[in-house]
C-alpha positions as semicolon CSV with decimal commas, in nm:
position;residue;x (nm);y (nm);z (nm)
1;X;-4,047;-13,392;4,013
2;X;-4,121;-12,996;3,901
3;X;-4,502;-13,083;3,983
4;X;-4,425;-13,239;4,337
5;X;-4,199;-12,903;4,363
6;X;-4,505;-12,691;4,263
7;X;-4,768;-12,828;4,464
8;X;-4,523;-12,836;4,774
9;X;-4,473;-12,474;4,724
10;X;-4,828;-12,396;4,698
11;X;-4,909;-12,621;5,043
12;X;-4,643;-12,344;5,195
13;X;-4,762;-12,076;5,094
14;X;-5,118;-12,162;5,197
15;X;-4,956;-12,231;5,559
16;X;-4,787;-11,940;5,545
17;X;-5,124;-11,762;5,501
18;X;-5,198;-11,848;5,837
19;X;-4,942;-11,702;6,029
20;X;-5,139;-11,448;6,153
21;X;-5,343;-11,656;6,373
22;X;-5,020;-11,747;6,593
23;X;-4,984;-11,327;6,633
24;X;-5,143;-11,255;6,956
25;X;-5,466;-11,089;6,897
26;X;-5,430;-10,735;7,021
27;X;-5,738;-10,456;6,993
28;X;-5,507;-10,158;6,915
29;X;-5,452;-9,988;6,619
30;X;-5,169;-9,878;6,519
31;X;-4,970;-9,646;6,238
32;X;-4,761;-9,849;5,997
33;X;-4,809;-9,727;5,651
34;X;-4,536;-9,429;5,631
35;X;-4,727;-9,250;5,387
36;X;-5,119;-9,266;5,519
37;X;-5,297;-9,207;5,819
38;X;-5,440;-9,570;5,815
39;X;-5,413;-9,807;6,113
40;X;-5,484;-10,135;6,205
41;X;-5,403;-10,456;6,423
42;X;-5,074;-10,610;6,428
43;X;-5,282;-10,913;6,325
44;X;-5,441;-10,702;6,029
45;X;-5,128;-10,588;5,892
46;X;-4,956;-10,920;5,911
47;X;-5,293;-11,110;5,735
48;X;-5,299;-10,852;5,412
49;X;-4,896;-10,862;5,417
50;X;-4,929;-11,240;5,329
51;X;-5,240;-11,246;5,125
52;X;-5,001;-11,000;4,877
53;X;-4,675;-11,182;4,898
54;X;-4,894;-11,514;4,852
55;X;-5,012;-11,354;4,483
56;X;-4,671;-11,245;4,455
57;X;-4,537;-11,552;4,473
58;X;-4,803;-11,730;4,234
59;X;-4,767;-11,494;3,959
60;X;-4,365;-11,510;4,023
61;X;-4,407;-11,890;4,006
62;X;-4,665;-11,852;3,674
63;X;-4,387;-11,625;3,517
64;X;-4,160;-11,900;3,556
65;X;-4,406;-12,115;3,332
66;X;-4,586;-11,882;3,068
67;X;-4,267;-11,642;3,012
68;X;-4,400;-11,328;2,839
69;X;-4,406;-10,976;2,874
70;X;-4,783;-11,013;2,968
71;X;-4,729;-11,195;3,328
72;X;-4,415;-11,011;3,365
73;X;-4,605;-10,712;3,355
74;X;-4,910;-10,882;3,580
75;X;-4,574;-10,979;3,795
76;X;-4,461;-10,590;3,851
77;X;-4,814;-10,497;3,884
78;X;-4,847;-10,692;4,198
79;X;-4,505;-10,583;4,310
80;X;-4,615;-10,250;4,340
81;X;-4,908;-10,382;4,493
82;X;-4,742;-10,502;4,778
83;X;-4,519;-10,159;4,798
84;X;-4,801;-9,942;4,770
85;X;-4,970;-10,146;5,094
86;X;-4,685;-10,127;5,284
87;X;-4,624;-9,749;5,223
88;X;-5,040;-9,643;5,225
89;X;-5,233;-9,947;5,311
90;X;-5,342;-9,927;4,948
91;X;-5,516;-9,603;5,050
92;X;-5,656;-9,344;4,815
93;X;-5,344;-9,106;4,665
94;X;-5,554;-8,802;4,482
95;X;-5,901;-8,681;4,386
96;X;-6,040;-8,635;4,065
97;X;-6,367;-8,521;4,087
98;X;-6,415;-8,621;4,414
99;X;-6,338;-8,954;4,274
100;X;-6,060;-9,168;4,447
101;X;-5,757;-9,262;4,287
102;X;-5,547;-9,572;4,426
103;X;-5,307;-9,794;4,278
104;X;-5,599;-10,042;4,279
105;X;-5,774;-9,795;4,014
106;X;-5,393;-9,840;3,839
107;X;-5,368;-10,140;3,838
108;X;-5,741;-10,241;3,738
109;X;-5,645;-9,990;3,409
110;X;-5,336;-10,187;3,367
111;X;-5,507;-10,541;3,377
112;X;-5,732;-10,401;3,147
113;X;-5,518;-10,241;2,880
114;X;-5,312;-10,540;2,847
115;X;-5,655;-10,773;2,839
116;X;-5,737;-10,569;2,543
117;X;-5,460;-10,541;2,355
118;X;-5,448;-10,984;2,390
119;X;-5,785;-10,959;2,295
120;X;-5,747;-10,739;1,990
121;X;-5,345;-10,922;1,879
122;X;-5,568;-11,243;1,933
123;X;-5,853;-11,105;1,643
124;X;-5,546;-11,014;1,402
């Protein structure tokens, strides 16, 4: 029954992925990330809105499976994914060095500090 439950989630979730195709297509851009400049279609917006709550939803389900502070930190990680696109559109939030810091660069340090330290408990 909990697999049936699973996979029937899943098959939602990839139909909900598609809901932007029923959005009527329209060329202009527009402003809706409060804290950036970025625009983009109605369409646009609504696409990358459910390709993060669609991750959000698999690592929430995963979470529910493998409970450890690892995916719950993967889970928050995405979380903030999906806040920093709707507030910047994931844009860039500083400089250093004329190099561009997201919360993409974040989040690839966090994925890879907590790789590492699995990797180095797993050698002890």
């Amino acid at each position: 029954m909990k697999e049936r439950k699973t996979i029937a989630i899943l098959s939602l979730i990839v139909l909900a992925q598609m809901v932007f195709l029923k959005i009527p297509f329209d060329e202009n851009v527009y402003d809706l990330f409060p804290l950036s400049g970025a625009k983009c279609t109605v369409q646009e917006y609504f696409y990358y809105l459910f390709e993060h709550l669609i991750i959000l939803c698999l690592v929430f389900m995963l979470s529910r499976e493998l409970v450890s502070k690892e995916v719950n930190i993967f889970l928050l990680v995405f979380l903030f994914d999906l806040i920093d696109f709707l507030l910047t559109y994931n844009g860039t939030w500083f400089r250093v060095f004329g190099f561009g810091v997201s919360y993409n660069v974040v989040q690839a340090f966090i994925a890879a500090f907590v790789l590492g330290k699995a990797i180095l408990e797993s050698n002890e």
